[in-house]
C-alpha positions in Angstrom: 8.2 -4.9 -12.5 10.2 -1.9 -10.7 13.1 -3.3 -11.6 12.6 -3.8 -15.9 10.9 -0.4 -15.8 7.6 -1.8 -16.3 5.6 -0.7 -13.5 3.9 2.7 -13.9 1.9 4.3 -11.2 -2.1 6.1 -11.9 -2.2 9.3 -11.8 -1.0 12.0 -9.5 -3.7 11.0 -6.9 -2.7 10.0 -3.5 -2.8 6.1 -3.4 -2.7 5.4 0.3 -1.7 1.7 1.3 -1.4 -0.2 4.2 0.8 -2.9 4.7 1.3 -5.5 7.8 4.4 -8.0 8.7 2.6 -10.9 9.7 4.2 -11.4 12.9 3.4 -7.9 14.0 0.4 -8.8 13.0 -0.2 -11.5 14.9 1.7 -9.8 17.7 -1.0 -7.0 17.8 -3.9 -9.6 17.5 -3.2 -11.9 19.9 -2.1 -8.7 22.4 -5.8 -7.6 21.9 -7.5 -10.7 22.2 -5.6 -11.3 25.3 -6.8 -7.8 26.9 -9.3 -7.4 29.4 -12.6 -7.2 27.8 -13.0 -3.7 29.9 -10.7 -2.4 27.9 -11.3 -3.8 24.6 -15.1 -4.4 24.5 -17.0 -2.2 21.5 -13.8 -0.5 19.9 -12.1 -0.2 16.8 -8.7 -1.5 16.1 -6.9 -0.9 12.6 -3.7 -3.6 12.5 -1.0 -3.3 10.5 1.6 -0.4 10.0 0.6 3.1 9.6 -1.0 3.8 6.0 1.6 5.7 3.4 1.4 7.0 0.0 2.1 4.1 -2.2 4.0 6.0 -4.8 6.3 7.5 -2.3 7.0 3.6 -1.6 7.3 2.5 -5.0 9.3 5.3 -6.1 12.1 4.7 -3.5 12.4 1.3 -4.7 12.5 2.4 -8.0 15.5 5.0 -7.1 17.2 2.7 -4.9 17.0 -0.7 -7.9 17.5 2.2 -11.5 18.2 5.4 -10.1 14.8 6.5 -11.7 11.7 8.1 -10.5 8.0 5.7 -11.6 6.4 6.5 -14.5 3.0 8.2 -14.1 0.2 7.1 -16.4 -3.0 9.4 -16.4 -6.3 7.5 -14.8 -8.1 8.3 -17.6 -5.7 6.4 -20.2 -5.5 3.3 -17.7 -9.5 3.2 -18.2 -9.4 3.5 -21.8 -7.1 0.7 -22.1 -8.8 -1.2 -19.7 -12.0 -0.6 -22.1 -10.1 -2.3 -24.5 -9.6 -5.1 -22.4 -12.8 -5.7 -21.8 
């Protein structure tokens, strides 16, 4: 979609994404579920890589595949069309 120009992002609004190679994943997982209860027992673990700001991403794909920056659509013409869809 990046690539044929087709993609455009919504909004100026931060869209934060996180992603996750699946071995890391799995590396991460199994590292936690192989830990001494002690030291994992009742906590919180978020997997995956660091969140980002998905049009930062995007937009570096986009430069790198067209030399161009993403188009930016307002949110509030994405739910009008989606209206329409519906």
């Amino acid at each position: 979609m990046i690539n044929k120009g087709l993609y455009f992002h919504p909004g100026k609004q931060k869209v934060i994404k996180s992603y996750a190679y699946v071995s890391n994943l799995n590396h991460q997982l199994l590292s936690i579920i192989s830990a001494e209860t002690s030291l994992v027992n009742k906590e919180t673990y978020y997997l995956g890589d660091p969140p980002i700001d998905a049009y930062k991403w995007m937009n570096s794909f986009s430069k790198n595949l067209n030399g161009t920056d993403i188009k930016i659509i307002p949110r509030f013409f994405i739910k009008v069309l989606a209206l329409f869809g519906d």
